[in-house]
N, C-alpha and C positions, 0 to 999 in steps of 0.2 A: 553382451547387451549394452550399448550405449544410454549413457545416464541421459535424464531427460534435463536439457536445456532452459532455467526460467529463469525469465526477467525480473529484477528486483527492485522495486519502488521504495525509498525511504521514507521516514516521517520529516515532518516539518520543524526545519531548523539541525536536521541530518544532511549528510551526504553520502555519495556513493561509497568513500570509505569510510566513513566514522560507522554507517550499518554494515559494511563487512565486518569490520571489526564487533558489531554489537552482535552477529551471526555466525560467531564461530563455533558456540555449541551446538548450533542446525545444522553448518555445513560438516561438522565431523560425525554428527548423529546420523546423517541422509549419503555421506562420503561419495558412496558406491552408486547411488540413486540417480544424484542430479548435480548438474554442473550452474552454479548461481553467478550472474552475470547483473552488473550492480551498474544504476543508469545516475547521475545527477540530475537532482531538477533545477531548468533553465533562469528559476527566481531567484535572486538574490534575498535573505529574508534578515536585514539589519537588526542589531544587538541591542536592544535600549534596557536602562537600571532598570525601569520600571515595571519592565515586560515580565509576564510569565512565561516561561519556555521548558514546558515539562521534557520535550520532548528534546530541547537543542543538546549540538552538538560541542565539544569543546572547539573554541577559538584561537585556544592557546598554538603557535609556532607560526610555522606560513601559512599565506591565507588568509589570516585574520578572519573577519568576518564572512569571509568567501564559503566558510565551512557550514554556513548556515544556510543552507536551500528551502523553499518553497515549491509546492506546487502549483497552489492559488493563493490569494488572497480576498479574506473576508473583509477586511475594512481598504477600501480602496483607497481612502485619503491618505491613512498614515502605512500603507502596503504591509498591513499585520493579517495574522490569521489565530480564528478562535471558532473552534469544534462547537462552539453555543452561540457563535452570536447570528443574530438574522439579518440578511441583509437585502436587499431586492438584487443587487448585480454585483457580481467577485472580479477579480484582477487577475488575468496571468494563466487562465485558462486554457485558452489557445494556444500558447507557446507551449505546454506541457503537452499539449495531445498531438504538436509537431515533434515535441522531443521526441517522443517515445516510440511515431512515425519513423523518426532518421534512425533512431537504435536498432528497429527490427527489418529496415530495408541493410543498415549498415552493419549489425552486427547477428541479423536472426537468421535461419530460422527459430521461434523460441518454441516449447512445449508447452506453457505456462506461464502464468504471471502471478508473481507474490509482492503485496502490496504492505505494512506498515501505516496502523494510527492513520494520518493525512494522505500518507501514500495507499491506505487499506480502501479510504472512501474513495480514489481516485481510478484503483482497479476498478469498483463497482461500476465506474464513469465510463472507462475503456471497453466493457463486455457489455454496457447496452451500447454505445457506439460500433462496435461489433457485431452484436444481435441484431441490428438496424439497417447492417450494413452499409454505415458510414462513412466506414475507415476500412476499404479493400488489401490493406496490407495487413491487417490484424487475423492473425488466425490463432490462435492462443486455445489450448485445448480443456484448457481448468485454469483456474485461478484460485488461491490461497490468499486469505484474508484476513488479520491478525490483528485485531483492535479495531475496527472496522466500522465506520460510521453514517449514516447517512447524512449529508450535507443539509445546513440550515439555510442554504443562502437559496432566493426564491428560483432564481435563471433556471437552477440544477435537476428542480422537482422533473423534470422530462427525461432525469435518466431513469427515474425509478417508475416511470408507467406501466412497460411493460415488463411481464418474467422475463428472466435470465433463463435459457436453457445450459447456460455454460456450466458445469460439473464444477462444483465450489467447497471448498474446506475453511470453515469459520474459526477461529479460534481468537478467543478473549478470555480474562482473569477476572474474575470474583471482586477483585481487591484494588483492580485498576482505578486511580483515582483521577489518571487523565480521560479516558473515555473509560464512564463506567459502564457494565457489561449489560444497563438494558438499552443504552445507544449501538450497542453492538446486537441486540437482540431486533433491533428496530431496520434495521436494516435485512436481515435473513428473509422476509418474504419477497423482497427484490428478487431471491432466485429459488427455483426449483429445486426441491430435495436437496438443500444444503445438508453439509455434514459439517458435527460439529466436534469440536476441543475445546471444552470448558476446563479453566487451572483454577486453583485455589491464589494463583499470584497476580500480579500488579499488572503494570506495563511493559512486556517486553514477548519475549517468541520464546513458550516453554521449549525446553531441546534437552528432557533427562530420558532413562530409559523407559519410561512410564508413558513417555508419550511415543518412541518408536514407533509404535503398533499403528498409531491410527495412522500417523503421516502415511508408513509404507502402505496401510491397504487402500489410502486411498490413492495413492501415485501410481501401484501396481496396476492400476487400471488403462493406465497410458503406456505402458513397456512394455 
């Protein structure tokens, strides 16, 4: 049985590798399961003293600041992003929804997509553009959702009009104190018969054996 294929969307102020690295209790939990394929986002998202950055990545070696990725950004002036602020129009949108285009013409087919925090609200982005049929290269069969948010910024309200039929697995912590778990709850009627994984932890992708179970039965579904 060939493991199933999904695409990995990081959070904001990650990158491709620093969420490998932050994913290696899921990929040795799911080993057998699924093969994770880890995309960068196309924004650069600069380091300032002042910023909060729950979510960043270390800067330290090469790279510098390079290791800080965006997907979008909520303050267009100073090219920042913040899970509460409201804004009438975001930054960097379209460059992500071509990323993710070249990934899956260049590196897919994918079975899936699993999205992280910034990256979890951006899956929600990609499966109504998909359910829409706006992005004919997209065919992603489930999507996983891990801190997961629905966006404040006003442009975005037209991803969440209509249900999602895409087969979805939600999982958020109790304790998260970067999106807490009823921004994550706020988001769930976007799709049909979500399944969920509720943890008593913070911010991050529970991966103990306690959580095995749900992962594999809901993936069993695609294998």
């Amino acid at each position: 049985m060939s493991p199933l294929r999904i695409l990995c969307i990081h959070g904001y102020k990650q990158n491709g590798s620093t969420f490998r690295e932050k994913t290696g209790a899921f990929r040795k939990l799911l080993k057998k399961q699924v093969e994770l394929i880890y995309l960068n986002a196309p924004l650069s998202a600069q380091q300032t003293c002042s910023e909060e950055a729950p979510e960043k990545a270390s800067t330290s070696g090469a790279g510098g600041d390079e290791a800080s990725r965006a997907w979008w950004f909520s303050d267009v002036q100073a090219q920042t992003f913040n899970a509460l602020q409201q804004c009438e129009e975001s930054l960097g949108l379209d460059e992500s929804v071509a990323a993710v285009r070249g990934a899956v013409k260049e590196q897919g087919p994918f079975d899936g997509i699993l999205g992280f925090s910034q990256g979890a609200a951006f899956v929600a982005m990609l499966c109504s553009l998909q359910e829409r049929g706006l992005e004919p290269d997209f065919n992603f069969r489930f999507a996983i959702i891990v801190a997961g948010f629905r966006s404040a910024c006003q442009e975005h309200q037209v991803f969440y009009n209509l249900p999602l039929h895409i087969p979805s697995l939600h999982v958020f912590g109790l304790e998260d104190r970067v999106i807490p778990d009823n921004m994550s709850r706020d988001l769930l009627p976007t799709f049909e018969e979500p399944v969920l994984l509720i943890h008593p932890g913070g911010h991050f992708i529970p991966a103990t054996a306690a959580h095995r179970e749900t992962y594999q039965n809901f993936l069993k579904r695609f294998q």
